[in-house]
C-alpha positions as CSV (number, residue, x, y, z in Angstrom):
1,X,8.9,-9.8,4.6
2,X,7.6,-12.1,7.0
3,X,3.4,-12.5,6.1
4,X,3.0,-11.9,10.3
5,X,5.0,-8.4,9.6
6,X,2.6,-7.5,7.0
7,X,-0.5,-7.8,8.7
8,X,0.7,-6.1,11.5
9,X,2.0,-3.4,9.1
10,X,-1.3,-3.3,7.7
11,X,-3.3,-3.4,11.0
12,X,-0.9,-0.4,12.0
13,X,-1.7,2.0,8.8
14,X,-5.4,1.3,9.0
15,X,-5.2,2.4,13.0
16,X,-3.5,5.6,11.8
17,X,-5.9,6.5,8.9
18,X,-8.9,6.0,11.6
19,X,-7.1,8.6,14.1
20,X,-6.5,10.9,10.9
21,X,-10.3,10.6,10.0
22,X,-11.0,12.0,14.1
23,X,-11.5,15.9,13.6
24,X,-11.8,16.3,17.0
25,X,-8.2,14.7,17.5
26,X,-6.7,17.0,15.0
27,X,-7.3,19.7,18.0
28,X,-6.7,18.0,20.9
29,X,-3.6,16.2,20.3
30,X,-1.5,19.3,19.4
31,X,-2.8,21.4,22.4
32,X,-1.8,18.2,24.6
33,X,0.6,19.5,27.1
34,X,2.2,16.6,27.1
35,X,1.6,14.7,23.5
36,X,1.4,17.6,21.6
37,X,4.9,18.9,22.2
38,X,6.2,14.9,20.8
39,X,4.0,15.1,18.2
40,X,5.1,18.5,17.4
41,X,8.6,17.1,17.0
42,X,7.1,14.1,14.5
43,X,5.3,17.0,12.2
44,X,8.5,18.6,11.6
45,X,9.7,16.3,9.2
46,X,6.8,16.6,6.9
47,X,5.9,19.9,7.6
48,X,7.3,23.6,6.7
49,X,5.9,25.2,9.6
50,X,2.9,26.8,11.2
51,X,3.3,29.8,9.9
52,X,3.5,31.7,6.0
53,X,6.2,33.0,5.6
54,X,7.9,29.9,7.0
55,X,6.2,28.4,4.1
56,X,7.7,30.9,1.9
57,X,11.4,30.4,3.2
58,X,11.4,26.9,2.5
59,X,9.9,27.4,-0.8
60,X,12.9,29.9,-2.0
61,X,15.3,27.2,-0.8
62,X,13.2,24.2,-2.6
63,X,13.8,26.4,-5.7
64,X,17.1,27.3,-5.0
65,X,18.2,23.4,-5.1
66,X,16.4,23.7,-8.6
67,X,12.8,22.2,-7.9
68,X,9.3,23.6,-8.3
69,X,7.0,24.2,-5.7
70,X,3.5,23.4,-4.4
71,X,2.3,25.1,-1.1
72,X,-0.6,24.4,1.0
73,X,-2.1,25.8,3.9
74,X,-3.6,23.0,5.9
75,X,-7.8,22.8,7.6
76,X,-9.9,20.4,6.3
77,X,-13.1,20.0,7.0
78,X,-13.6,23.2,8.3
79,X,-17.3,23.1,9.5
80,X,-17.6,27.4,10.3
81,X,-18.5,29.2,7.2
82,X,-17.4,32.6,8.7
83,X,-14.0,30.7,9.5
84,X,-13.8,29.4,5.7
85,X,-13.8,33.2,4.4
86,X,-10.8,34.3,7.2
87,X,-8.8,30.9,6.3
88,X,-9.5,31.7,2.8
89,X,-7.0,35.0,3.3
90,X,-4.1,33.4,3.6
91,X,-4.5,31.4,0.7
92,X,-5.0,34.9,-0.9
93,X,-1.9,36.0,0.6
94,X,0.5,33.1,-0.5
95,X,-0.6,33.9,-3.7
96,X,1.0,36.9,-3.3
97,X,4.0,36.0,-1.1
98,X,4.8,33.1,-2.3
99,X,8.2,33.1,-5.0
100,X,7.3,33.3,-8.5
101,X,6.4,30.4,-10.2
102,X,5.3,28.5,-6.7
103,X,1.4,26.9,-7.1
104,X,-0.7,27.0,-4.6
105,X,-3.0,23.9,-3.1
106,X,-6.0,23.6,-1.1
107,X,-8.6,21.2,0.1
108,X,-11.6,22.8,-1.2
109,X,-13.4,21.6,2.9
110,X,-11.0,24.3,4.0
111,X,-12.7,26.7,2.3
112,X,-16.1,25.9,2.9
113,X,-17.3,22.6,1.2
114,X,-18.2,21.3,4.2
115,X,-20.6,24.0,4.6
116,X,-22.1,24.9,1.7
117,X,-20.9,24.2,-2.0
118,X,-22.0,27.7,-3.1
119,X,-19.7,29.1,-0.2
120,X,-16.6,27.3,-1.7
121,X,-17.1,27.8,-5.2
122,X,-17.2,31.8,-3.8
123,X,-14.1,31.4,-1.7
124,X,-12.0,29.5,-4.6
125,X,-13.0,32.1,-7.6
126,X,-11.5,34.3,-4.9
127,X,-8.6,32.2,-4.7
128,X,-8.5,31.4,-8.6
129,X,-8.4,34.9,-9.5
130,X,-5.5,36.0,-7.1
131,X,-3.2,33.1,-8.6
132,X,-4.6,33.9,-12.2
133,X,-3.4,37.6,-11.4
134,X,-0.1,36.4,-10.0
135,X,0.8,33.8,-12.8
136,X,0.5,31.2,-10.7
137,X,-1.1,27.4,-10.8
138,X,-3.8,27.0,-8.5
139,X,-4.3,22.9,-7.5
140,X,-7.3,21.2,-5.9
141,X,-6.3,18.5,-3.4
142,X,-7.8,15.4,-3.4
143,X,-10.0,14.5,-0.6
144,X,-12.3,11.5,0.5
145,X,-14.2,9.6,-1.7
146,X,-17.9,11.0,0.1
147,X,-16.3,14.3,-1.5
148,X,-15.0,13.5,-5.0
149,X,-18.2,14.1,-7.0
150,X,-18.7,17.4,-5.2
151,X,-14.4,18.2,-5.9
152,X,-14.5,17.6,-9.6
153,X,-18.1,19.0,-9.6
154,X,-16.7,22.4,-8.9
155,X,-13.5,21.7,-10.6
156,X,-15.3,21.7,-13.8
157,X,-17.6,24.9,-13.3
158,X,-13.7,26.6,-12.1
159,X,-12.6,25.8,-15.7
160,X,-15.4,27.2,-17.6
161,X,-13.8,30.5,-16.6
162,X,-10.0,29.5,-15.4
163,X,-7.8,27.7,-17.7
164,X,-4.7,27.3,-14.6
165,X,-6.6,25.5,-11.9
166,X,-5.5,21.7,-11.6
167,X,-7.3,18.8,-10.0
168,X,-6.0,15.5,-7.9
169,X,-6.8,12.2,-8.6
170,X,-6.2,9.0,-6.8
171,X,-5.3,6.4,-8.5
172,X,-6.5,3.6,-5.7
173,X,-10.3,4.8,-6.5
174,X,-11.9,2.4,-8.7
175,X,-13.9,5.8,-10.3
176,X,-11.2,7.4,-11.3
177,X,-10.8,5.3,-14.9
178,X,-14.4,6.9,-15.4
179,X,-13.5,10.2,-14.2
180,X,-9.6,10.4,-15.7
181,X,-10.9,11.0,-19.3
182,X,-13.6,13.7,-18.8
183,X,-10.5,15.3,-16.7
184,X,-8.3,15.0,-19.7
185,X,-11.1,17.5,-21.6
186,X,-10.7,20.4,-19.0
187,X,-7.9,23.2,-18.8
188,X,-5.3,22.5,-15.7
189,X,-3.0,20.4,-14.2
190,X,-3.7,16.6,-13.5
191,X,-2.2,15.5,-10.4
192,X,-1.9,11.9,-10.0
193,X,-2.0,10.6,-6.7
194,X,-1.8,6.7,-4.7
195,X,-4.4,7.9,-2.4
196,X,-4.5,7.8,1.0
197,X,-7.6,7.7,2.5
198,X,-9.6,5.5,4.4
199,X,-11.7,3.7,1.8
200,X,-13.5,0.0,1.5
201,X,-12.2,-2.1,-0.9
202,X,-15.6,-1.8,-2.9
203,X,-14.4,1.7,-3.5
204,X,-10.8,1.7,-3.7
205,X,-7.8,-0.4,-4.0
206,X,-6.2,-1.4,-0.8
207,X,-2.4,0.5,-0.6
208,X,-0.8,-2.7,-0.2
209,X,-2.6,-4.6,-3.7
210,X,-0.5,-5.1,-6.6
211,X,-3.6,-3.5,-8.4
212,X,-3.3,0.0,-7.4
213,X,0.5,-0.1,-8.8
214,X,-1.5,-1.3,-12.2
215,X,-3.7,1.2,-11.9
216,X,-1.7,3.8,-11.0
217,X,1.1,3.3,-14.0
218,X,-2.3,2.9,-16.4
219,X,-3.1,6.1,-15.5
220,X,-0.2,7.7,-15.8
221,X,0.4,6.4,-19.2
222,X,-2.8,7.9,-20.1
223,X,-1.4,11.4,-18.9
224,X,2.0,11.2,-20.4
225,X,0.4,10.3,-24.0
226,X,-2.3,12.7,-23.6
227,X,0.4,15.7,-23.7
228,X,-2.3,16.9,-20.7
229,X,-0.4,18.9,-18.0
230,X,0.1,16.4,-15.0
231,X,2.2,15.9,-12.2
232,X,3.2,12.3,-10.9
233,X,3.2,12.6,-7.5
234,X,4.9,9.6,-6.4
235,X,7.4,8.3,-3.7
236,X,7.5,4.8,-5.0
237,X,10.9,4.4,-6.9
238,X,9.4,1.5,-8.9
239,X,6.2,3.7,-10.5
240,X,8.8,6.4,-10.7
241,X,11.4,4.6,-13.0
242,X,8.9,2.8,-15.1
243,X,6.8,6.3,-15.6
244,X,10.7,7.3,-16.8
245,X,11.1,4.3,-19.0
246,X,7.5,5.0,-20.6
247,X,8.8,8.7,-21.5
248,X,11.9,7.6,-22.9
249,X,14.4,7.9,-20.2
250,X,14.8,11.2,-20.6
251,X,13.7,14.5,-22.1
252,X,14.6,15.2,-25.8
253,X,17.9,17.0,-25.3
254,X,18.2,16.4,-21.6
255,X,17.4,19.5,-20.2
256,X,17.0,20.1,-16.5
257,X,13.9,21.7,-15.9
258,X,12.6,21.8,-19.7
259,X,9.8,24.0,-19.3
260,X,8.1,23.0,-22.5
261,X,7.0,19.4,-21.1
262,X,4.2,18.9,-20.1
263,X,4.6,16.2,-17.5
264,X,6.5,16.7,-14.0
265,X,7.4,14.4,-10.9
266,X,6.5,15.2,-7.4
267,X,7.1,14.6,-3.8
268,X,5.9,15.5,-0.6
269,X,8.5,17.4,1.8
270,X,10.1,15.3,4.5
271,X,9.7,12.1,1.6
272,X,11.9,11.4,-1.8
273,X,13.9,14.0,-1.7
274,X,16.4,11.8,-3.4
275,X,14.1,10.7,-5.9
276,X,13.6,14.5,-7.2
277,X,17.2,14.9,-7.5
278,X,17.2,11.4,-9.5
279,X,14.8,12.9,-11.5
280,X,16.3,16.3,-12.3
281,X,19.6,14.8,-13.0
282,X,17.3,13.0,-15.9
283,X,16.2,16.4,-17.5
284,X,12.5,16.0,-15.7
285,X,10.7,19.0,-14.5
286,X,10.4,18.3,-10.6
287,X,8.1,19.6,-7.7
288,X,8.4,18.9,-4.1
289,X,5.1,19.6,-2.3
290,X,5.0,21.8,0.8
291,X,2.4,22.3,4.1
292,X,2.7,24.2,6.3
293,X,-0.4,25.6,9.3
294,X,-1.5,24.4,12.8
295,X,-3.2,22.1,11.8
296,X,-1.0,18.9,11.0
297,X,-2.1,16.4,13.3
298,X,-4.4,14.4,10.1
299,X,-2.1,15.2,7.6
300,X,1.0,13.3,9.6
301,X,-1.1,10.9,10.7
302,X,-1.4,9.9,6.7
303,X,1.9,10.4,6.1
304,X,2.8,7.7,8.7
305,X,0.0,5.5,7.4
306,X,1.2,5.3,3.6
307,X,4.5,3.2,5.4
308,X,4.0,2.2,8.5
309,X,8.2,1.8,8.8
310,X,7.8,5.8,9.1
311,X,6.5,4.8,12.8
312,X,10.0,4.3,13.6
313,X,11.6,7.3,12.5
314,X,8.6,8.9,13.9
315,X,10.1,7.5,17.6
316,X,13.0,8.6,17.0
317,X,12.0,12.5,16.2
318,X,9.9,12.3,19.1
319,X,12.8,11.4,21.1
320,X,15.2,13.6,19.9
C-alpha cells in the first residue's frame, strides 16, 4: 500500500473513533431527517435491528447455519439511572426470548456504571440471575480504558456468586498482560478482543502496529493452554489461522461444534462470515456476535474505524 494511503487510512479511523466517542451524535444523527435515513441504511449491515425479537429471528437463523450466538442490546453510557433499570428489562427479556443456548452481552454503562457502580452491580445480578435461570452465558463487553478497572472490578465481585458470566479483554491495552492472569483465576468466559477504542499510545497499541498482532496471539496462546473458556473474537484471517495452527489444526476427532472444547472463534455480524464457516468446516466451536437497538450510531462508527476500506461499502449501502 502506498505509505500516503495509509496515513490517510489512519487519519480516516481516528476521525471515526472521535465521532463514535460524541454521545450527543449518537442521538442526533439517527433522528436526522435527512442523514439519519443514509446512515440507517449503513447500520444495516452490522446490525440485526432495532428491535428484540428482530434480534431473536436472526439468532434462530445464525444457529440454523450451525453457529452460536451472542446478543446485545445497544446504550452506552447511559447517564439516567431511572433509564438504566427500564433498559435493564430488555436484557431481562432476551434472556428469556432469546433461543436456547444464545449468551447475552452488555456494556455494564448501559446499565448504570455511568451513574453509580452500586446501581450496575444491582441491575447485572438482575441480569446474571435471569441467564443463570435460563442456562445461558451472560458476557461483559469491553469498554474504554477510563472504565476497565471499574469493568473487571465488578466482574470479579459477579463471580464470587456466578460461575457463567464472562469478561472482554482487549488485547491493544498494554494492562491487559497484568490483568489476563488474575482473569484466568475467575469462573466465565474470556473474550479476547483487538480493541477499538480511542486510546493514546501510552495506553494502548495503535490498530495499525505489528505489536498488537504480538500481543494479541500472546494472549491467546495463554487462553488456549490455560484450558479457560475463551472466545477469539477475531476478523483477521492471519490471528485466526495461526490461533488454528497453535491448537493443532483441528479438534481431536474433528467434530463440528465439539462442545467439550473449551475455546471458540467469533465474529461480529455483517463481518467474517466466511471465516466462521472456515472455522466450522475445521471442527471449531463458532459464534457470530449480534446487536441489535436504536442506538447504533457509535457502534457503526467503530465498525467502520477498525478498516477504513469499510467506508466504501458504507457508500455504497447508503446509496442503494
Amino acid at each position: 500500500m502506498n505509505p500516503n494511503d495509509t496515513g490517510l487510512s489512519s487519519q480516516a479511523a481516528q476521525v471515526l473513533r472521535t465521532l463514535a466517542l460524541d454521545e450527543e451524535l449518537k442521538w442526533r444523527i439517527p433522528e436526522d431527517p435527512v442523514l439519519g435515513p443514509l446512515a440507517r441504511k449503513v447500520a444495516r449491515r452490522y446490525v440485526a435491528g432495532a428491535t428484540l425479537p428482530e434480534a431473536v429471528e436472526r439468532a434462530h437463523r445464525i444457529q440454523a447455519a450451525g453457529h452460536r450466538v451472542n446478543v446485545e442490546y445497544m446504550g452506552e453510557s447511559c447517564r439516567d439511572a431511572r433509564r438504566a433499570v427500564e433498559e435493564t428489562d430488555t436484557f431481562l427479556a432476551a434472556a428469556r426470548l432469546l433461543p436456547p443456548g444464545c449468551s447475552v452481552s452488555l456494556d455494564l454503562s448501559h446499565i448504570g456504571l455511568a451513574v453509580d457502580p452500586g446501581l450496575a452491580l444491582a441491575n447485572a445480578t438482575r441480569i446474571a440471575e435471569a441467564t443463570a435461570a435460563t442456562g445461558r452465558e451472560m458476557m461483559i463487553s469491553a469498554e474504554g480504558s477510563d472504565r476497565t478497572d471499574a469493568v473487571l472490578d465488578l466482574h470479579r465481585t459477579l463471580g464470587e456468586r456466578f460461575d457463567h458470566v464472562g469478561v472482554t479483554v482487549q488485547a491493544r491495552l498494554h494492562r491487559t498482560a497484568d490483568d489476563l492472569p488474575e482473569l484466568l483465576t475467575r469462573p466465565g468466559r474470556i473474550r479476547l478482543v483487538k480493541g477499538a477504542f480511542l486510546e493514546p499510545e501510552s495506553i494502548a497499541h495503535p490498530r495499525e502496529a505489528p505489536a498488537l498482532t504480538t500481543a494479541y496471539l500472546t494472549y491467546a496462546r495463554q487462553l488456549a493452554d490455560s484450558g479457560h473458556l475463551c472466545s477469539f473474537a477475531t476478523h483477521d484471517r492471519e490471528l485466526i489461522d495461526r490461533i488454528d495452527h497453535h491448537l493443532g489444526g483441528r479438534n481431536k476427532d474433528g467434530a463440528p461444534g465439539e462442545a467439550g472444547v473449551p475455546w471458540e472463534f467469533e465474529t461480529l455480524l455483517g463481518l467474517g462470515a466466511d471465516r466462521l464457516d472456515a472455522m466450522a468446516e475445521r471442527g471449531h466451536p463458532t459464534r457470530e456476535y449480534v446487536v441489535f437497538g436504536t442506538e447504533w450510531w457509535l457502534y457503526v462508527c467503530n465498525r467502520l474505524a477498525e478498516d477504513p476500506q469499510r467506508l466504501l461499502q458504507a457508500l455504497v449501502d447508503a446509496a442503494a
